[in-house]
N, C-alpha and C positions, 0 to 999 in steps of 0.2 A: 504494500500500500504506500502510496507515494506519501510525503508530508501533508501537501494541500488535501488529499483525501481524510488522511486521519485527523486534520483541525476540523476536516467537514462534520467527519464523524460524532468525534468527539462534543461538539455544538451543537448537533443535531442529538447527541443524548443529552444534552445539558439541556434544551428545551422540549424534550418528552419528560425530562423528568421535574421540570417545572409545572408543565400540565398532569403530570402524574400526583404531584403535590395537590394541585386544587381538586384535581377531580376526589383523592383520598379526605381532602378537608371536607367537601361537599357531600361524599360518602359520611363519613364520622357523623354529620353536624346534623344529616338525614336521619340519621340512629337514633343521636341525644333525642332527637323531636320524635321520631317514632317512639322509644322507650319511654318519655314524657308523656305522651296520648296513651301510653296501654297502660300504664301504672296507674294513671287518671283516672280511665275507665276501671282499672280492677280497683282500688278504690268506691270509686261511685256503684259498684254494683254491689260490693260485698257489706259496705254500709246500708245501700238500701235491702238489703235482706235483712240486717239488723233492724232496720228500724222503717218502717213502712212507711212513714209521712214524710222521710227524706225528700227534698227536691234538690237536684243537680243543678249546680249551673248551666249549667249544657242543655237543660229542660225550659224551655223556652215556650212551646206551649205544646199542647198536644198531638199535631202533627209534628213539630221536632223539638225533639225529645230521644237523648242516649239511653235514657233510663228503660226506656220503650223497647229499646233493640237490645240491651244487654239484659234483659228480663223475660224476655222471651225464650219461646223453646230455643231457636237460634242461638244464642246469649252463651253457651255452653257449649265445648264439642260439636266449631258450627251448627246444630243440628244433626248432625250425623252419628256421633260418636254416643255407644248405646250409656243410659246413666250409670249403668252396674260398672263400667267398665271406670279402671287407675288414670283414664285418660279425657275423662269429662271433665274437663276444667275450663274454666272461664276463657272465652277466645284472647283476652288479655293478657293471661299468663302464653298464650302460645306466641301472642302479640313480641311481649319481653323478651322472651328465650331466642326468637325471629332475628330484633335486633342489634339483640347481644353477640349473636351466632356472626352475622354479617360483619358489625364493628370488630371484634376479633380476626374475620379473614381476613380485612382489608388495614390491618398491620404492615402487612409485608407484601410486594408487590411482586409477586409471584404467580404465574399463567393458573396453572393446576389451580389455585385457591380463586384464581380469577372467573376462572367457569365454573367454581362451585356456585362462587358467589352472581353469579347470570342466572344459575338455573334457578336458586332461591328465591333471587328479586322476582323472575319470570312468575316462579311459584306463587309467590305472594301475589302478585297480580292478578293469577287466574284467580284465587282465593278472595282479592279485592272484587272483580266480576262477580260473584255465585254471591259475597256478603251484599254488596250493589243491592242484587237480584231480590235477596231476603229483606232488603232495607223497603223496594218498591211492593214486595209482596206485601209487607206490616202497615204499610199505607204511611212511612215516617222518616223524616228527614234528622238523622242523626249525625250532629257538626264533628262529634269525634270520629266514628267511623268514615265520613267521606275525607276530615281531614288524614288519618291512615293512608287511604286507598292514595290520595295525593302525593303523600310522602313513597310510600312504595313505586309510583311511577317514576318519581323523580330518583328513587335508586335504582330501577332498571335501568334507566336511560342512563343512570351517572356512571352504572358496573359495565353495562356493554363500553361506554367510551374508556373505561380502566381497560378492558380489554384489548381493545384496540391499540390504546399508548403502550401496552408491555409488550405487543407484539409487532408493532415500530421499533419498540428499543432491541428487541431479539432481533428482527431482520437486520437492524446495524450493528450488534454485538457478534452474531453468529452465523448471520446468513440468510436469506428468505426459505431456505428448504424446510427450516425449526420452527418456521411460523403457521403453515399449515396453509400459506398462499403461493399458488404455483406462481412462479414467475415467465414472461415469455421474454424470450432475446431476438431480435431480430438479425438474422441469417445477412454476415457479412456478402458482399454480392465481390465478382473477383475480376 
């Protein structure tokens, strides 16, 4: 590699890894806010089982209303998860563990934790979909839950662009073969 190439190089990883910087602060800052809204919500439901006159701030009036969706069948083991079952617990606690799990992959910036961490967001999204779905079904506009489903979008879109930045920085540290994009050369003519 000649000198001018490797300064190219070189600067060329120094601003992947600038944008690797923000995209991981915008990941992180996604989290805080996500774990903020599910601790909220696991709060606000587990008090109002304690005490039944509770009103939430987030209860605003009858059509929206948290209290409405996290009290419902739904409110628990989306709906799905049977009650008998170690795994029926409040979608807020799955909410938590979500963005704890994420903020610990995105530590290190590393491809392998990078796709874990796409397919989780992605996860989360369908799971934002089907909650949507249970929000229109309950006839209720609940400002925690859409606020979630908002944050989960914005870490899909933040993780797919992580992935992309590390596998910029691979095709300049090792070669575009490691990246998983074929590359084409055009055929010297003589």
């Amino acid at each position: 590699m000649t000198t001018s190439n490797s300064v190219a190089a070189r600067q060329s990883l120094i601003n992947i890894s600038k944008k690797l910087d923000k995209v991981n602060a915008g990941i992180i800052t996604s989290c805080i806010v996500g774990m903020s809204l599910s601790y909220y919500a696991y709060i606000v439901e587990t008090t109002k089982e304690k005490d039944h006159n509770y009103m939430a701030m987030c209860d605003i009036s009858e059509r929206v209303s948290c209290t409405k969706a996290f009290m419902s069948e739904y409110g628990k083991g989306f709906g799905l998860i049977p009650k008998s079952s170690i795994f029926y617990l409040p979608n807020s606690i799955y909410g938590l563990v979500f963005y704890g799990i994420v903020f610990a992959l995105n530590i290190f910036n590393k491809y392998g934790l990078a796709v874990i961490t796409i397919v989780l967001t992605a996860s989360s999204n369908l799971s934002s979909i089907y909650l949507a779905w249970i929000l229109w079904k309950l006839n209720d506009i609940c400002i925690i839950c859409i606020s979630t489903y908002i944050v989960n979008l914005i870490l899909v879109i933040l993780s797919y662009n992580k992935l992309s930045y590390i596998r910029q920085q691979l095709s300049v540290t090792v070669g575009p073969k490691t990246t998983g994009y074929k590359t084409t050369h055009k055929k010297k003519r003589h």
